[in-house]
ROLUMGU-607762 format. One line per 4 residues: their letters; for each residue x, y, z of C-alpha. Coordinates in Angstrom, 1 decimal. Layout:
ROLUMGU-607762
A) X Y Z | ... $
***
This chain:
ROLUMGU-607762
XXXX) 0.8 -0.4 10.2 | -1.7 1.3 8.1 | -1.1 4.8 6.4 | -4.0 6.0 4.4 $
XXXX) -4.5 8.4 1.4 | -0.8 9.1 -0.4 | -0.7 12.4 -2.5 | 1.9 14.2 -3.6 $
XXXX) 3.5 16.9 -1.8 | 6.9 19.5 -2.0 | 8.5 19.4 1.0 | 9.8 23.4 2.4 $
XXXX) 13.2 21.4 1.7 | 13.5 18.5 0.1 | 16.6 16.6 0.4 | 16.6 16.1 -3.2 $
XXXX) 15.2 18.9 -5.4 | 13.0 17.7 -8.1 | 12.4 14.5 -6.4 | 9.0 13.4 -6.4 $
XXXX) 7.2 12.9 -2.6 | 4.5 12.1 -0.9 | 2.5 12.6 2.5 | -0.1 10.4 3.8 $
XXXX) -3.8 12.4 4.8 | -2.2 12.0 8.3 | 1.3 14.0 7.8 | 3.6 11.5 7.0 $
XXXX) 6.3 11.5 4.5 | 6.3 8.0 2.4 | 10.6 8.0 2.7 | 10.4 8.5 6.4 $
XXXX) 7.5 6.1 7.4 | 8.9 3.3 5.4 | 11.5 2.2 8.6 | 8.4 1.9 9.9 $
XXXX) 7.3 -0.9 8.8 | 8.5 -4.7 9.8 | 10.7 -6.6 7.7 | 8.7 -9.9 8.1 $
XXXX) 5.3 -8.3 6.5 | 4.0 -8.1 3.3 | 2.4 -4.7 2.1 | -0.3 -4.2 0.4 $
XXXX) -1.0 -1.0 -1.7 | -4.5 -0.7 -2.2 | -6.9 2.2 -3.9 | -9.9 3.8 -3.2 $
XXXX) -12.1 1.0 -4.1 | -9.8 -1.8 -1.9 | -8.2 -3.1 -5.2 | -4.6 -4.3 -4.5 $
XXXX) -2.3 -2.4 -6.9 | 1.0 -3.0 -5.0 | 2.2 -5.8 -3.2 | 5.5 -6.8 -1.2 $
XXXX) 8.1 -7.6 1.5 | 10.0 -4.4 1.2 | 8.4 -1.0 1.1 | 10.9 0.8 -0.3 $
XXXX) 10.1 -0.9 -3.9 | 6.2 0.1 -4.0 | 4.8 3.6 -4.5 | 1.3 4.5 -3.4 $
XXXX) 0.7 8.2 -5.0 | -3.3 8.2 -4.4 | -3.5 5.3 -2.4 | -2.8 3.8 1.0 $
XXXX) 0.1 1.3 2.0 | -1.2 -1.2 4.9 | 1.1 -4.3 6.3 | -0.8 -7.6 7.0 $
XXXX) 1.2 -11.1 8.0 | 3.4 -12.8 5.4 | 1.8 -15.8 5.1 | 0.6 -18.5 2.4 $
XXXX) -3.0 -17.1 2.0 | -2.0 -13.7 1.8 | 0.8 -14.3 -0.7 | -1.6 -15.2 -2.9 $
XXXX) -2.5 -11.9 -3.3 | -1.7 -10.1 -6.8 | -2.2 -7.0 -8.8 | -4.2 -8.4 -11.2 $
XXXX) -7.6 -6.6 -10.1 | -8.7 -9.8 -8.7 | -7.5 -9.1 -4.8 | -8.6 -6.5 -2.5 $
XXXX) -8.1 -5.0 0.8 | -11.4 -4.7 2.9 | -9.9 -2.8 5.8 | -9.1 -5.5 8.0 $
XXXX) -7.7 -8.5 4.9 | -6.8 -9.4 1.8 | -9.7 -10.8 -0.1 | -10.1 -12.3 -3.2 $
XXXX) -12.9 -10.3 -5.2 | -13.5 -13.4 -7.4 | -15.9 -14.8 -5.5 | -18.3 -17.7 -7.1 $
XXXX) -20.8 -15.1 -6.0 | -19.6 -12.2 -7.2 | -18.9 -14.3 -10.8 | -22.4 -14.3 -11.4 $
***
């Protein structure tokens, strides 16, 4: 699962006026599209640049206004993931954006 580009929105009528929500660039509603996600992944909020700003096993507790929610496997390497700026999203992983390389 991969929903792109969150902005906020007013639904016609919103179950709870004055609540804040938000649609993806593809017409979906962050509080309905969160069942769609599975329980045994981890996911990733990332921005516009691929920096991972959100991270977790239950959707529900992030919130991606401006930036897109993707799921990838819960597994050792990607838990080590974190919001510190130093983890990204390149469209297809997590990376680490701390590179020897990129150190330099």
């Amino acid at each position: 699962m991969h929903i792109k580009n969150f902005r906020q929105y007013t639904p016609e009528n919103p179950d709870v006026p004055g609540a804040m929500y938000l649609k993806s660039e593809d017409g979906q509603d962050w509080y309905e599209c969160q069942s769609l996600f599975s329980a045994e992944t981890l996911k990733v909020v990332y921005n516009s640049a691929g920096v991972i700003t959100g991270i977790g096993r239950v959707a529900s507790v992030l919130w991606p206004v401006g930036q897109s929610v993707v799921e990838v496997a819960d597994t050792e390497e990607n838990r080590k993931a974190d919001i510190s700026g130093r983890w990204g999203f390149d469209g297809e992983k997590i990376t680490d954006l701390l590179t020897a390389e990129k150190a330099r």
